[in-house]
Kinemage of the C-alpha trace (Angstrom):
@kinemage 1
@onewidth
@group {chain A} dominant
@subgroup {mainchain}
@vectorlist {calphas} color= white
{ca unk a 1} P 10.531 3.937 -2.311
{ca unk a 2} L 9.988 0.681 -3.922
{ca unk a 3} L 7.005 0.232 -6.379
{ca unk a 4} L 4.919 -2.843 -5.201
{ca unk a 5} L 2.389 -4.478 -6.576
{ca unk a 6} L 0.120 -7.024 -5.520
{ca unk a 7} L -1.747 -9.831 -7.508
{ca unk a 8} L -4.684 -11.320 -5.890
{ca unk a 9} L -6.936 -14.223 -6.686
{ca unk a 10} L -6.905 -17.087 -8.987
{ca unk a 11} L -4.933 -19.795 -8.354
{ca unk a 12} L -1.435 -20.012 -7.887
{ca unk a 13} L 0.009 -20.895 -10.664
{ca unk a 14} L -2.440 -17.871 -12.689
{ca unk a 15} L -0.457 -15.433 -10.133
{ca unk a 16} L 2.554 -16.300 -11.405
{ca unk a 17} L 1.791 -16.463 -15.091
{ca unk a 18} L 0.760 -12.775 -14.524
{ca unk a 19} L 3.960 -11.642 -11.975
{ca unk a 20} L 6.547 -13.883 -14.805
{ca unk a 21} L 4.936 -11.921 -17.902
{ca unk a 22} L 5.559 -8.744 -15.780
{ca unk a 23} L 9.157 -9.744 -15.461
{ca unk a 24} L 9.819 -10.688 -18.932
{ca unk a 25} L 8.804 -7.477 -19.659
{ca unk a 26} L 11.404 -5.877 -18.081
{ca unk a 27} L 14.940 -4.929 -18.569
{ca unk a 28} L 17.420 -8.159 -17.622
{ca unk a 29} L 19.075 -5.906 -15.162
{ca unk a 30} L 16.337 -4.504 -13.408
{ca unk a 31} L 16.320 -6.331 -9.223
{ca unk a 32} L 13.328 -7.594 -8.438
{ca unk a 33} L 11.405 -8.991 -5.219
{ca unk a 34} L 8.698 -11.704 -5.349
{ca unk a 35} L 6.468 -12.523 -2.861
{ca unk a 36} L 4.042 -15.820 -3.302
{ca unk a 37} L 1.598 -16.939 -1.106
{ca unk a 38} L 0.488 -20.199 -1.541
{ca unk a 39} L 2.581 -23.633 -2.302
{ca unk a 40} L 4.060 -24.144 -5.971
{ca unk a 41} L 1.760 -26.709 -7.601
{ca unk a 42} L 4.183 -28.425 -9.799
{ca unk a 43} L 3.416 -25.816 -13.034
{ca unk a 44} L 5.783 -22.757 -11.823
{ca unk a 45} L 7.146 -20.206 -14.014
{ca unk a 46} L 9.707 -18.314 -11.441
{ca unk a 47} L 12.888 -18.824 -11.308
{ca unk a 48} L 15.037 -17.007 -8.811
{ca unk a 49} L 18.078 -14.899 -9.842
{ca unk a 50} L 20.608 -12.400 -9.298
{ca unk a 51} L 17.840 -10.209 -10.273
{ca unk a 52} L 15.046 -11.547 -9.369
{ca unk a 53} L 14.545 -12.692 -5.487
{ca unk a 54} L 11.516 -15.339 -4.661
{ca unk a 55} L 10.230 -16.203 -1.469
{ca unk a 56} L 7.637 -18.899 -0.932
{ca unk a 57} L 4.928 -18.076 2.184
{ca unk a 58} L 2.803 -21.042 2.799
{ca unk a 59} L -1.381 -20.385 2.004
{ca unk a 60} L -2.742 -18.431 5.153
{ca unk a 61} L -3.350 -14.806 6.216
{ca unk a 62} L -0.314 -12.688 5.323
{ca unk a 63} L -2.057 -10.137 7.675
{ca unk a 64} L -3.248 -11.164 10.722
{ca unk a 65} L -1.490 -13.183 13.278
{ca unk a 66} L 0.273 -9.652 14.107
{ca unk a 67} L 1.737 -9.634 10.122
{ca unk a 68} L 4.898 -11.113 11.379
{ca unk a 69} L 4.933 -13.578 8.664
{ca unk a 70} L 4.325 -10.501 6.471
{ca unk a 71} L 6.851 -8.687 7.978
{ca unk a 72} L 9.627 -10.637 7.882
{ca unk a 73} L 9.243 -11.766 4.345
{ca unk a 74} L 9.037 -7.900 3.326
{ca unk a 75} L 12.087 -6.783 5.721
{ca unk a 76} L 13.903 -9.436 4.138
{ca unk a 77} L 13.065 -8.382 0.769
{ca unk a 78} L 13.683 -4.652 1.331
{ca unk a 79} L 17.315 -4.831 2.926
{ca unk a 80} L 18.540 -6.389 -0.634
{ca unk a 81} L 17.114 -3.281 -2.486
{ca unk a 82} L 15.035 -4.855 -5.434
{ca unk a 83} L 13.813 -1.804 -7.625
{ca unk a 84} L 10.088 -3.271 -7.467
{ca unk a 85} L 8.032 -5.796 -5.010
{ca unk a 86} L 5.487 -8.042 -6.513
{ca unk a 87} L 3.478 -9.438 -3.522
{ca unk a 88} L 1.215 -12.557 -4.601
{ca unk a 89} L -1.814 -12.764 -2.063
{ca unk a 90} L -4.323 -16.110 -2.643
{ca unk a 91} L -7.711 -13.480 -2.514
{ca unk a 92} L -8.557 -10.398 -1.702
{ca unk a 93} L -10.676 -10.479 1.497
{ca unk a 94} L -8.084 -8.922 3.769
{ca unk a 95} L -6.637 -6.144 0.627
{ca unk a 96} L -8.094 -3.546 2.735
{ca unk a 97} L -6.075 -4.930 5.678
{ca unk a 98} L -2.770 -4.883 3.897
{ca unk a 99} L -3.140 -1.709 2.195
{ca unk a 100} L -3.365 0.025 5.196
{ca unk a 101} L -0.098 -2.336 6.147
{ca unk a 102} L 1.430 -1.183 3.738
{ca unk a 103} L 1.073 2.798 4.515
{ca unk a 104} L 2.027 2.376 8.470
{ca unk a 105} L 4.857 4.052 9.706
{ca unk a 106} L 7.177 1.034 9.762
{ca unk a 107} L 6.272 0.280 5.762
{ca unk a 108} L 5.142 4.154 4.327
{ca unk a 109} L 8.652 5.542 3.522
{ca unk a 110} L 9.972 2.358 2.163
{ca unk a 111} L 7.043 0.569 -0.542
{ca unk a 112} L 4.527 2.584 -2.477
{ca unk a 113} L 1.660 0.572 -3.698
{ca unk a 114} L 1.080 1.234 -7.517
{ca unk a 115} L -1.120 -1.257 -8.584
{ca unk a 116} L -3.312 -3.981 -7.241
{ca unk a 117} L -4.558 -6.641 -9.942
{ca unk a 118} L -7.476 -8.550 -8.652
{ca unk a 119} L -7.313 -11.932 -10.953
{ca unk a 120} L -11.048 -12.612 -9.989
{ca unk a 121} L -12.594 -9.510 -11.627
{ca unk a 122} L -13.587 -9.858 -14.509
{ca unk a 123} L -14.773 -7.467 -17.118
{ca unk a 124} L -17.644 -7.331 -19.209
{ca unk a 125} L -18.462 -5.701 -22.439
């Protein structure tokens, strides 16, 4: 199973702040998959790898339109065997949607979600 996460919110560039500290943080070796949706504006902080794979999904609804775009991206992704999955999504109005993506047949033996991290929370004292 590969451990995904998913950032949500923000802009673009604050989604990849957060998914580049997460891979700084981890050992050199370790394979990687990255998942952006939404256009690079100029200030990115990814750089694809031998260990770390990036693909680029233009702004729209990862999940509906039959979550082909979705699904190839992720099929993709999955046949090159990256120890983790970092999905960037632009909000979180359709989380519900790919969560339960995520845990159909096709997707529930292969990616575990184990954290979602909703950039437009924010938390008060």
């Amino acid at each position: 199973m590969i451990p995904t996460t998913l950032v949500v919110g923000a802009s673009t560039f604050e989604r990849e702040q957060v998914i580049a500290n997460r891979l700084a943080a981890l050992p050199v070796t370790m394979k990687s998959a990255v998942i952006l949706e939404g256009l690079a504006d100029g200030k990115t902080l990814l750089v694809a790898d031998e260990h770390v794979l990036i693909a680029r999904i233009a702004s729209g609804c990862l999940c509906c339109s039959n979550q082909m775009i979705m699904r190839v991206y992720l099929n993709r992704m999955i046949v090159q065997k990256p120890q983790q999955l970092l999905l960037s999504l632009s909000n979180s109005e359709h989380l519900d949607q790919i969560k339960l993506f995520f845990s159909s047949l096709e997707y529930e033996q292969l990616l575990t979600l184990v954290e979602v991290i909703d950039l437009n929370l924010t938390i008060q004292d």
